[in-house]
C-alpha positions as CSV (number, residue, x, y, z in Angstrom):
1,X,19.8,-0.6,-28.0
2,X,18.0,2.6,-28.4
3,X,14.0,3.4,-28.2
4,X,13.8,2.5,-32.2
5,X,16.0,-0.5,-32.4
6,X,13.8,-1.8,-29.7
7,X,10.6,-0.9,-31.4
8,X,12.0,-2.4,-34.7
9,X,13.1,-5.9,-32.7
10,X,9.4,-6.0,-31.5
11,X,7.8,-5.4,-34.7
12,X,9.8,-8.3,-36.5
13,X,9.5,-10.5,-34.2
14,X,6.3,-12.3,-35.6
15,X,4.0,-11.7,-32.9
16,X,0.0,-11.8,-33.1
17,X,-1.9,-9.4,-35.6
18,X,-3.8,-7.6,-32.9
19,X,0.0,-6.5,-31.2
20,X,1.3,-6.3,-34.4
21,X,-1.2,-3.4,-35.3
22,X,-1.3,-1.6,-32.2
23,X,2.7,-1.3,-33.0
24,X,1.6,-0.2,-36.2
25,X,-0.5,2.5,-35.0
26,X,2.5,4.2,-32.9
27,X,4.7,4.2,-35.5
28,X,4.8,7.6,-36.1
29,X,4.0,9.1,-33.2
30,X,7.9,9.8,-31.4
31,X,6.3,10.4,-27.9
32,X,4.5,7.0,-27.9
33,X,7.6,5.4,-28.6
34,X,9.9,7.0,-26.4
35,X,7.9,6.2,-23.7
36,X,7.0,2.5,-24.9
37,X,10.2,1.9,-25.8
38,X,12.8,3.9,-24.0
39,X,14.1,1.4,-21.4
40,X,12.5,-2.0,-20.2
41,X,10.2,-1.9,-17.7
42,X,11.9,-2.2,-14.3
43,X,11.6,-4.5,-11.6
44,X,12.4,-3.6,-7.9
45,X,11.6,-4.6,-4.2
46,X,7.5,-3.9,-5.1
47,X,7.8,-5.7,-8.4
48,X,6.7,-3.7,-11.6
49,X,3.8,-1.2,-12.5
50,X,3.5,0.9,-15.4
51,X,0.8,1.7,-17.6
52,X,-0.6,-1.5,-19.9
53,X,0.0,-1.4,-23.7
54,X,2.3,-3.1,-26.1
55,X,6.0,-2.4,-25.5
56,X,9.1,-2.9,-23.4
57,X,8.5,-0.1,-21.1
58,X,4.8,-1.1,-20.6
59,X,3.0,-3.9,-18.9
60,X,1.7,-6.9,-21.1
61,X,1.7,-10.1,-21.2
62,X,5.4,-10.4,-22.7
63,X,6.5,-8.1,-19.9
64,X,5.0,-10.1,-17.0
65,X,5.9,-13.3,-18.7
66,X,9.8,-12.6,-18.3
67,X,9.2,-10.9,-14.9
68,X,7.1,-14.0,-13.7
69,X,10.2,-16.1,-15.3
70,X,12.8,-14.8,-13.6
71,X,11.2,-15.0,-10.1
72,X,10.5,-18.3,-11.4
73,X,14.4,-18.9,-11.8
74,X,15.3,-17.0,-8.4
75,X,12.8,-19.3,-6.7
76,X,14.3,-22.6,-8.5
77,X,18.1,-21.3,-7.1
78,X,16.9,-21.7,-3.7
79,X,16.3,-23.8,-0.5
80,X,12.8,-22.3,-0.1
81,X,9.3,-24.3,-1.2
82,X,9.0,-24.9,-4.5
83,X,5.2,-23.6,-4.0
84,X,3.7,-20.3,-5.0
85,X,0.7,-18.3,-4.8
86,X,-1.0,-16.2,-7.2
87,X,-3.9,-13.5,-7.2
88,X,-5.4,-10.3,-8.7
89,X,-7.7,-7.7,-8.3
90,X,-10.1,-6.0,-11.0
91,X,-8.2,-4.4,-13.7
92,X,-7.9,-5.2,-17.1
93,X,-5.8,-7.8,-17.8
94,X,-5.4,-9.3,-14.4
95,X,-6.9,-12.5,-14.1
96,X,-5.0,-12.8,-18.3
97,X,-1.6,-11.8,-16.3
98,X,-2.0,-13.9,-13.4
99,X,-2.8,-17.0,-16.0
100,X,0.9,-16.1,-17.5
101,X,2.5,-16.0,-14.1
102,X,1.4,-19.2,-12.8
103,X,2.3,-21.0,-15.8
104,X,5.9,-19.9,-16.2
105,X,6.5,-20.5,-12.5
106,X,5.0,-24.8,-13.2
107,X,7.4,-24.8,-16.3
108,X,10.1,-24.4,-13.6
109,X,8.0,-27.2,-12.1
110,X,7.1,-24.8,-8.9
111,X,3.7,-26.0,-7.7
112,X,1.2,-22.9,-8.3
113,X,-2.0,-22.3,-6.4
114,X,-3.8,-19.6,-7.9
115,X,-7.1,-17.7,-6.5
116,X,-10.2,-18.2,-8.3
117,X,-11.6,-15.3,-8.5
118,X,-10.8,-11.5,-7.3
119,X,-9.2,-11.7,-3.9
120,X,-7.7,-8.8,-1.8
121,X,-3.9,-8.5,-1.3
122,X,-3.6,-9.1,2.5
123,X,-4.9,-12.5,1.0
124,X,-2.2,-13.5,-0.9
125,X,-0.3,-12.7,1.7
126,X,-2.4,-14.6,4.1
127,X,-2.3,-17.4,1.4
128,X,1.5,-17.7,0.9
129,X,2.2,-18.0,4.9
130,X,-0.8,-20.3,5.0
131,X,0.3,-22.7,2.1
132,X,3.7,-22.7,3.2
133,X,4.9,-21.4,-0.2
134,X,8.4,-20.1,-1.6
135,X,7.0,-16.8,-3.0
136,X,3.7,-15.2,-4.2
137,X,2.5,-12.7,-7.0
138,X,-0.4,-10.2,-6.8
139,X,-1.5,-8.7,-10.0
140,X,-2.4,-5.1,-9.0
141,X,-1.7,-2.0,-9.4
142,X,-3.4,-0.9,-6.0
143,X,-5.1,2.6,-6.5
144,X,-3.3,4.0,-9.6
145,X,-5.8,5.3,-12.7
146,X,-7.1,2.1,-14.9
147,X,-4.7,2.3,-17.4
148,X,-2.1,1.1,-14.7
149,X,-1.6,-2.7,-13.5
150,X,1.5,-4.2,-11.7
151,X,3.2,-7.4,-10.5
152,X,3.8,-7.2,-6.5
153,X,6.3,-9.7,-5.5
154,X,6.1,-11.5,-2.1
155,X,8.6,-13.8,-0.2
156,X,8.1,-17.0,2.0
157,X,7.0,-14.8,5.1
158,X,4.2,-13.1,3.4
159,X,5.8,-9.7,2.6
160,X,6.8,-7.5,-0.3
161,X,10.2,-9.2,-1.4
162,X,13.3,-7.4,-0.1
163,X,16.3,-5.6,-1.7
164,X,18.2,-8.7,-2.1
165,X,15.9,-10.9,-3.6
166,X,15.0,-8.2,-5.9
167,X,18.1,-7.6,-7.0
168,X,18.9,-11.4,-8.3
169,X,15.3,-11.1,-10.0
170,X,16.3,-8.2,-11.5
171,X,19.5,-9.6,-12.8
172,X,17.7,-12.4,-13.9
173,X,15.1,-11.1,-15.9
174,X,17.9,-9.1,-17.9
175,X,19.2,-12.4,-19.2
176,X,16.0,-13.8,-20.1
177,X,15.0,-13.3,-24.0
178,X,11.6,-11.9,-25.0
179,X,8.5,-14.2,-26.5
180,X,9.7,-17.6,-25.5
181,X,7.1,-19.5,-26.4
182,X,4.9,-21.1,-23.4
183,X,6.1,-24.8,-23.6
184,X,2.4,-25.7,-22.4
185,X,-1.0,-24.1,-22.0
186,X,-2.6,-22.9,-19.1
187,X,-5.1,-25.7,-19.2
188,X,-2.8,-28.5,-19.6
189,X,-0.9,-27.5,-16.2
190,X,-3.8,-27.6,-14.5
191,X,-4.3,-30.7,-15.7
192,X,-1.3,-32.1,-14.6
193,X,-2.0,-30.4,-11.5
194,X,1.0,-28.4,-11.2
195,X,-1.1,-25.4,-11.5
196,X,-4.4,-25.9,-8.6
197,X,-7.5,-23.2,-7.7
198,X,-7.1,-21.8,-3.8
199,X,-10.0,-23.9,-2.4
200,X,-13.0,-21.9,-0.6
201,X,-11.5,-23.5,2.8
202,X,-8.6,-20.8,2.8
203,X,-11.3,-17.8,2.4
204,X,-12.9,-19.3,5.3
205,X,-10.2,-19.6,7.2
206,X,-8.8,-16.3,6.5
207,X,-12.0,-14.7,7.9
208,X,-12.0,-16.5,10.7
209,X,-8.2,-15.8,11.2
210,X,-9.6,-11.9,10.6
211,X,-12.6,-12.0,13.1
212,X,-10.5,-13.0,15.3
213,X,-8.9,-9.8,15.4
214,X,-12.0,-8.0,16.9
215,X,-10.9,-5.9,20.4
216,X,-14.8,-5.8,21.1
217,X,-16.9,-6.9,18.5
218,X,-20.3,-6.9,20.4
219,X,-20.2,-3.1,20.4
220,X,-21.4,-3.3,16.7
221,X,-24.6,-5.2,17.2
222,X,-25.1,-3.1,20.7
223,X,-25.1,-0.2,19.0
224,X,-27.1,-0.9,15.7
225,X,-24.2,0.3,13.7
226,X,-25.0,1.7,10.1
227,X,-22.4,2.1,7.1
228,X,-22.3,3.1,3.1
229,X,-19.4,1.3,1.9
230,X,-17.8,1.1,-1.4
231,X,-15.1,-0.8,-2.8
232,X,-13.9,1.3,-5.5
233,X,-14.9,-1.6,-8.4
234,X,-12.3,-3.6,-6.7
235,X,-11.7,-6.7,-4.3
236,X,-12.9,-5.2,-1.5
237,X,-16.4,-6.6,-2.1
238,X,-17.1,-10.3,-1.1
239,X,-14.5,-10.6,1.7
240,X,-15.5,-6.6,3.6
241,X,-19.0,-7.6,3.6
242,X,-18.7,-10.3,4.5
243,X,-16.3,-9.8,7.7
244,X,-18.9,-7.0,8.2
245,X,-22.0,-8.9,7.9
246,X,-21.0,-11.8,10.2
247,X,-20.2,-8.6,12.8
248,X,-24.2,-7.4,12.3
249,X,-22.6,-4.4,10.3
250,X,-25.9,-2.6,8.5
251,X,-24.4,-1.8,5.4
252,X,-25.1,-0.1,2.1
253,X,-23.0,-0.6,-1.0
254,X,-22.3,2.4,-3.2
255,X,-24.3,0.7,-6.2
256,X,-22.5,2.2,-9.1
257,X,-18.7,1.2,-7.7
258,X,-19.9,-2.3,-6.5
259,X,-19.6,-4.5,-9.4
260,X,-15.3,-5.0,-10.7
261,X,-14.3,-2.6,-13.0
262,X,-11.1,-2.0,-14.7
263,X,-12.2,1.6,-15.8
264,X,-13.0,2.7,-12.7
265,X,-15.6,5.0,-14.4
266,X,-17.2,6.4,-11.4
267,X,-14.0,7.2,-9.7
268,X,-11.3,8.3,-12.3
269,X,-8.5,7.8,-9.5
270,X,-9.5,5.1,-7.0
271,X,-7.3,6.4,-4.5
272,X,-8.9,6.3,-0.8
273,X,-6.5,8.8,0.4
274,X,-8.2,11.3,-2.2
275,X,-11.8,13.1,-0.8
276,X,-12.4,12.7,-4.4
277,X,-12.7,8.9,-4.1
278,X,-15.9,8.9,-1.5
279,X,-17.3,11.3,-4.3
280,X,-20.1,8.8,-4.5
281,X,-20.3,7.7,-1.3
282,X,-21.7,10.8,0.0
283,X,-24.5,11.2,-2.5
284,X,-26.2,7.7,-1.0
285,X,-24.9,8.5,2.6
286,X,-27.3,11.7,1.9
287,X,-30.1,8.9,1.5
288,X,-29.7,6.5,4.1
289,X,-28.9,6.5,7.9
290,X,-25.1,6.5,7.8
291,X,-23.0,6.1,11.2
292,X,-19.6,6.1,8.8
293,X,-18.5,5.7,5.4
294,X,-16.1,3.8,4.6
295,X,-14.3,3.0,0.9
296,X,-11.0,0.5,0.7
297,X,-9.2,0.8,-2.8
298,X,-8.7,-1.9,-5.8
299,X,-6.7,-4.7,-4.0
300,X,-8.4,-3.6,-0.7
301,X,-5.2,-3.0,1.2
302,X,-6.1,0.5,1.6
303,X,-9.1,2.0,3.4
304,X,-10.4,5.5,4.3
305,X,-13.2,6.6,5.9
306,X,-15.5,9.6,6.5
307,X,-18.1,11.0,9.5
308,X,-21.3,13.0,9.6
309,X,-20.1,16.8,10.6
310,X,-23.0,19.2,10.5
311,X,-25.2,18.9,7.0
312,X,-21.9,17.4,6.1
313,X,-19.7,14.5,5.9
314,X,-16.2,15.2,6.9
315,X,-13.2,12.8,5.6
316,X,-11.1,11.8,8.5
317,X,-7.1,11.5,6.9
318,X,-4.9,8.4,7.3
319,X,-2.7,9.6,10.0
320,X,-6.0,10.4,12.0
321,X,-7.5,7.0,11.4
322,X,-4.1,5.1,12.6
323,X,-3.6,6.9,15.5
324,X,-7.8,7.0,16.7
325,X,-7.7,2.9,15.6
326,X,-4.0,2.8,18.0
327,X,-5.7,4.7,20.7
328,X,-9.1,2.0,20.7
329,X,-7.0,-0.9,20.5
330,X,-4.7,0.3,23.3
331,X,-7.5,1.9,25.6
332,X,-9.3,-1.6,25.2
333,X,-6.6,-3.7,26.0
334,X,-5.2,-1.6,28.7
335,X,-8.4,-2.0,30.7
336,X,-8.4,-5.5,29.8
337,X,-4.7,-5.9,31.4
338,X,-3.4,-7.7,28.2
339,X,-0.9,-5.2,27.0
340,X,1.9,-7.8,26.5
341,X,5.2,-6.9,28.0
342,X,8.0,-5.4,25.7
343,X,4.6,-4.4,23.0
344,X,5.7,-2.3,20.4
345,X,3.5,-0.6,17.4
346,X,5.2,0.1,14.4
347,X,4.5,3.1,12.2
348,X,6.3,4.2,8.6
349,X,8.5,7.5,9.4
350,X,6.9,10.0,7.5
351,X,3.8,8.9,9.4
352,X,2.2,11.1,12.1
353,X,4.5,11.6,15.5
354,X,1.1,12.1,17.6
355,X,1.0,7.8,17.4
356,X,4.3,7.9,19.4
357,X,2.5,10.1,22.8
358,X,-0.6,7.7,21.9
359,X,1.6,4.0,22.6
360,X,3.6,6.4,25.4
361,X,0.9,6.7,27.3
362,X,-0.3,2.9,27.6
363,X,3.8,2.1,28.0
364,X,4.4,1.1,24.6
365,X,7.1,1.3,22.8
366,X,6.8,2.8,18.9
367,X,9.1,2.0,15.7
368,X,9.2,4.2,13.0
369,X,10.6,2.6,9.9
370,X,11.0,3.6,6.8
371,X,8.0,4.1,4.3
372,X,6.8,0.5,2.5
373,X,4.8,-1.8,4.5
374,X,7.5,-4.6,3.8
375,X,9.8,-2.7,7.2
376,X,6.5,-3.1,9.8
377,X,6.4,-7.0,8.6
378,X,9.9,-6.8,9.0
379,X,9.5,-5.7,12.3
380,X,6.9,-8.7,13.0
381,X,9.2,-11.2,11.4
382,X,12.2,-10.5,13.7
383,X,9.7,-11.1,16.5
384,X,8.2,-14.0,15.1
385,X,12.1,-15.5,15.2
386,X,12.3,-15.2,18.5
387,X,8.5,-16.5,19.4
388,X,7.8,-12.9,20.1
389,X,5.3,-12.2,17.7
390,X,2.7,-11.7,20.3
391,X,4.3,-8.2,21.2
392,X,3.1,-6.2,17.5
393,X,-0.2,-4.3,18.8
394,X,-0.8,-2.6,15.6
395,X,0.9,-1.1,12.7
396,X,0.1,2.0,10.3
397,X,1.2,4.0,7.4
398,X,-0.7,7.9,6.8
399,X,-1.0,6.1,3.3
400,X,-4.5,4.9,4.5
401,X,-2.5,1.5,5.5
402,X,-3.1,-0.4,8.9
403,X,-2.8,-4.1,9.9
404,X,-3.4,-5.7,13.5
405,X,-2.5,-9.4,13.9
406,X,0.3,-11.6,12.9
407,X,-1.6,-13.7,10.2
408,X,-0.4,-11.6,6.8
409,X,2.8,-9.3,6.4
410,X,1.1,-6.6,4.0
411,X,-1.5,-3.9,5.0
412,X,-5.0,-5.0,5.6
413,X,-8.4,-3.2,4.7
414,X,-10.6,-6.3,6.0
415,X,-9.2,-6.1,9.2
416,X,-8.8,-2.1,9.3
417,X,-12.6,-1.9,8.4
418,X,-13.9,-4.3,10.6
419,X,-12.1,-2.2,13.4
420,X,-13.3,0.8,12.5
421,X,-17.2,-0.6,12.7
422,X,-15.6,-1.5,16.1
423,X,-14.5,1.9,16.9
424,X,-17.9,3.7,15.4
425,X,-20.0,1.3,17.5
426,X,-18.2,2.5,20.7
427,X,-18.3,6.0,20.0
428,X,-22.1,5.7,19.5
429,X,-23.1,3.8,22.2
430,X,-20.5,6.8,24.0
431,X,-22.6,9.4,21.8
432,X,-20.1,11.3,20.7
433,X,-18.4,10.6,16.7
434,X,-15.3,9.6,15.6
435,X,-14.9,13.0,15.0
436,X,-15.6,14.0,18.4
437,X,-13.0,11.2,19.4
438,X,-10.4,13.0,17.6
439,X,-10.6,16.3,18.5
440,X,-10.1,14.5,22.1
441,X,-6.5,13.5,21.4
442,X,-6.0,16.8,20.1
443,X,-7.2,18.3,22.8
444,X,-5.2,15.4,25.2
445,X,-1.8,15.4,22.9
446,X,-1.9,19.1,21.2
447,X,-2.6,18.9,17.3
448,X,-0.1,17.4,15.0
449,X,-1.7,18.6,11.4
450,X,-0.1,16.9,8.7
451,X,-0.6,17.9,5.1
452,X,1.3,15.9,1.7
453,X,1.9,17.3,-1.4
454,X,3.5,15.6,-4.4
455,X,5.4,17.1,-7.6
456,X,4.7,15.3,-10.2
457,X,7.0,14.9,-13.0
458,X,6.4,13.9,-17.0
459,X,8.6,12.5,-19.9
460,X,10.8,9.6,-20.1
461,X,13.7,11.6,-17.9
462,X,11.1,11.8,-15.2
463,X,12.6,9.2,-12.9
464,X,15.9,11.5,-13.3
465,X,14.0,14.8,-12.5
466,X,12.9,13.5,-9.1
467,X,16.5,12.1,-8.4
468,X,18.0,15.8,-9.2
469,X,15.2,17.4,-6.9
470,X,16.5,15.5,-3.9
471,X,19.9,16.3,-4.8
472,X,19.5,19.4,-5.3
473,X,17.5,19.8,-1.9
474,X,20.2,18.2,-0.4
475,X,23.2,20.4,-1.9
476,X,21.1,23.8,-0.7
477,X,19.1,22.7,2.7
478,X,17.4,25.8,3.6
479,X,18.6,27.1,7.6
480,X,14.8,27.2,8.6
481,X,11.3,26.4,7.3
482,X,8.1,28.1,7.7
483,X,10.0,30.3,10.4
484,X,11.4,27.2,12.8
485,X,14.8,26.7,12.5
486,X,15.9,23.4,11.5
487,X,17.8,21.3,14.5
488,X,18.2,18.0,12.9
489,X,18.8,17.1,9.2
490,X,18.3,12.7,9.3
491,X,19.8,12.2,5.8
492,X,18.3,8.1,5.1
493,X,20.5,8.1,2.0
494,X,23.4,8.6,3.4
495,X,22.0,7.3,6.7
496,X,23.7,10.2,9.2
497,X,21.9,12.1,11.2
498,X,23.2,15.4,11.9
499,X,23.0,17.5,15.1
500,X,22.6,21.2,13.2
501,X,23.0,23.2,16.9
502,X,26.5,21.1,17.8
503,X,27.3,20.2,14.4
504,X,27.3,16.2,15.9
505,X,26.9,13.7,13.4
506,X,25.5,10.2,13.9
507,X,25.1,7.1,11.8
508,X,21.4,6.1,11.3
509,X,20.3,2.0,11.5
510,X,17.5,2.3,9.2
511,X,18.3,0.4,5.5
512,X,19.4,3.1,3.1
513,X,16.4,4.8,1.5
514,X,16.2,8.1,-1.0
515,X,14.8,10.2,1.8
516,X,16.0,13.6,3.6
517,X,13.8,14.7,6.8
518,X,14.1,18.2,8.1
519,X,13.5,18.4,12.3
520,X,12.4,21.6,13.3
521,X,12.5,21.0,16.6
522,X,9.3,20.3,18.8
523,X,7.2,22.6,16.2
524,X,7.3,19.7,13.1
525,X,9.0,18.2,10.3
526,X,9.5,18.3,6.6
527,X,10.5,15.2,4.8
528,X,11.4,14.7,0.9
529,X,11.4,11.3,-0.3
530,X,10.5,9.9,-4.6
531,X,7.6,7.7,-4.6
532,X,8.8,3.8,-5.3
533,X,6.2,3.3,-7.5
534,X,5.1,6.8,-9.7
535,X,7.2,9.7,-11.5
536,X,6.7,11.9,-8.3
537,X,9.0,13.5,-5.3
538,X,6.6,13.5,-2.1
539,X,6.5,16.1,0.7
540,X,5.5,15.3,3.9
541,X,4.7,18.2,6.6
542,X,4.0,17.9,9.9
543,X,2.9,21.0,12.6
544,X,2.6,20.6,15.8
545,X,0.8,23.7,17.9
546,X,-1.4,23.9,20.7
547,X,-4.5,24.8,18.3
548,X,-5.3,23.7,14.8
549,X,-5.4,26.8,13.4
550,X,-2.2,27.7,14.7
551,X,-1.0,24.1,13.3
552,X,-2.4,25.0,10.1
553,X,-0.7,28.4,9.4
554,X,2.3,26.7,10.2
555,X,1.4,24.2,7.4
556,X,1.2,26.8,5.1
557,X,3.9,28.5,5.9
558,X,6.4,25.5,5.4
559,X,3.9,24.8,2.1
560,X,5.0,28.4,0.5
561,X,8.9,28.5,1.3
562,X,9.8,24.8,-0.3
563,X,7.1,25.1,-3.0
564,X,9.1,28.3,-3.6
């Protein structure tokens, strides 16, 4: 079935006026429908996202309905809990999408709990582990532009499903036809109680579950901390400040991005690992005393932060943050004497190398998995099966992504801000700045500078642009970049990694994965991978020199040869 055949079998299929005439309006418009109807919109290990609208390649109710069905049938196939969770964050349509999810999972007569009102994703996945459920949903997109939403799909131990899950969902869904009629309403489920509201008692004890996180949570009201946070119109709201408040946090909330909104007006791209996000954020921090600022993104698994420098605020990056939040928990523990035997961090590979001297120096051992946060709960799963679980000290991607504790399998904003309050208030009562605290592991470990650029691709093809970049990347690897010769090509699609100095080639235990990384050496890397979840190919570069202008110029050397 081509683009128009599929565009014709949606517009006589009887569907409400108000679909009906946005089909109407596209008719004649061949981009709209290429990219509407070009292919169905596809489901994979993170779920779906695309942008909202009427069509098979977009994300509406009909869409989610058939995705929410087949993990529905996936579910109903086998020996897990026939329970579910559900939630959503701010953008349009959410709470509308999460209503169709939970009740095509109780007409498979799966019990449902869904949240009541916006509620982070580390909550879900807090909620799914806690209500000893089969699956979850979150309706998010995370920080794409407003006109994007998604379904993120969870398993029984809290984390984003994996590849073979996925791929019976995915096979599922294929079978199942389009606009089945709901066989009862939303209200009538709940009703019958197959479909039930998350109670308040969860949100308490998730905070509680949280707090108990804290390495030294006195510091805060010790030091008469003082923040300007925003949530970026998402979830972030109720459950940061309130983890904050209880801590004796001073905060101020960025006004305009307090309220929900699916818009996100005042910040075009709520992204947290864009400067362009704290845009706002500095014009009150200008006004009030300000020790930090800190902003976590839509579903508030993200957060980033920035510190006075000068007349100036400076943003500190997500690599930086993971490895200063690594080096507070480790230093804090360490003179405690509670650095559990065998501990291990866990950090996604195209994250910063510095982490790895960081957990060497307090004896602990660091993972580097592949990118996704699904492989660090992986890592804290196979722990948790051997009653290990109290070995995971902390785990980070440079995606702005960091979780500490056990208690949810995803990444964690609450938790990341409340420990960098924690962090701030130490620095303060040390007075010095969390910028000052960074330049000190430079100056300890040398400076690994890290820089990410994306190309990002249009059209309908643009899934098969990225694929040919990596091929062709792979089919003429360059000898050297930026000057250093290369010493190691790890190919994670083929999963070999090869020696280029003895020509020795090894086989690589990491899960196949659409990523090349080129080792220079001790000087940096360069590593290529698509994004899972956008039309782009991602470039990570890493520079490792003795100062950070010498790390820099590196940078931009590597920058001009592959960009060329």
């Amino acid at each position: 079935m081509n683009y128009l055949d599929r565009y014709a079998f949606w517009c006589n299929a009887g569907l409400p006026a108000d679909v009906q005439a946005e089909l109407d309006e596209i008719k004649n418009n061949e981009e709209e429908l290429k990219g509407r109807f070009s292919s169905d919109l596809q489901f994979g290990t993170a779920g779906m996202r695309g942008i909202m609208g009427m069509g098979s390649n977009r994300l509406n109710k009909y869409t989610v309905r058939r995705a929410a069905q087949g993990m529905a049938a996936w579910l109903s196939g086998t020996d897990l809990p026939k329970i579910a969770a559900i939630g959503y964050d701010s953008r349009h349509h959410s709470e509308e999408f999460a209503n169709v999810c939970a009740v095509a999972f109780a007409e498979a007569g799966i019990k449902t709990y869904l949240f009541d009102r916006l509620a982070p994703t580390p909550m879900l996945s807090f909620a799914v582990r806690e209500l000893g459920c089969g699956c979850g949903i979150v309706i998010s997109a995370s920080h794409n532009a407003g006109e994007y939403n998604g379904v993120k799909c969870y398993g029984p131990d809290g984390c984003q499903m994996t590849d073979a899950p996925a791929a019976v969902v995915t096979e599922t869904i294929a079978k199942i036809p389009y606009f089945v009629p709901e066989e009862k309403s939303f209200a009538e489920f709940m009703q019958e109680g197959l479909i039930e509201y998350i109670a308040q008692p969860l949100w308490e004890k998730y905070y509680d579950t949280v707090l108990a996180e804290a390495v030294a949570p006195e510091l805060i009201k010790q030091s008469g901390l003082q923040i300007v946070y925003t949530p970026l119109c998402g979830t972030g709201n109720e459950p940061v400040r309130e983890v904050l408040g209880r801590l004796g946090v001073g905060i101020t909330v960025v006004g305009c991005q307090e309220k929900p909104d699916g818009d996100f007006k005042t910040c075009e791209y709520p992204n947290p690992e864009t400067d362009a996000a704290l845009n706002e954020s500095y014009k009150v921090a200008n006004t009030v005393p300000c020790d930090v600022i800190l902003g976590t993104d839509p579903d508030c698994d993200r957060v980033a932060i920035a510190v006075p420098s000068g007349q100036g605020y400076v943003k500190i990056s997500g690599n930086e943050l993971g490895c200063l939040l690594l080096d507070y928990i480790l230093k804090a523990r360490s003179e405690k004497g509670d650095i559990p035997k065998g501990a291990i961090a866990v950090r996604s590979l195209v994250s910063s190398p510095l982490a790895d001297r960081i957990a060497a120096h307090y004896g602990v051992e660091m993972k580097a998995v592949l990118t996704g946060f699904k492989y660090i709960g992986g890592e804290i799963l196979a722990l948790e099966e051997i009653g290990e679980e109290n070995r995971f000290i902390f785990g980070f991607e440079e995606s702005c992504g960091y979780l500490k504790g056990t208690y949810a399998r995803d990444k964690d904003a609450v938790v990341a801000s409340m420990l960098v309050c924690e962090l701030a208030a130490f620095c303060r009562l040390q007075g010095k700045s969390i910028l000052d605290a960074m330049n000190e592991l430079y100056a300890t470990y040398g400076f690994y500078l890290a820089h990410v650029t994306s190309v990002e691709l249009t059209g309908s093809d643009a899934m098969e642009k990225a694929a040919k970049i990596m091929s062709d990347l792979r089919s003429n690897t360059p000898d050297a970049v930026g000057g250093y010769l290369i010493t190691k090509i790890n190919d994670y699609g083929a999963r070999t990694s090869k020696d280029m100095q003895t020509g020795e080639t090894l086989p690589i235990s990491l899960p196949k994965s659409n990523v090349l990384e080129l080792i220079l050496g001790d000087k940096g890397s360069v590593i290529a991978r698509p994004s899972g979840t956008e039309p782009k190919v991602k470039f990570y570069y890493t520079a490792v020199a003795e100062t950070k202008e010498a790390a820099a110029e590196q940078i931009r050397q590597m920058r001009k040869q592959m960009e060329a």
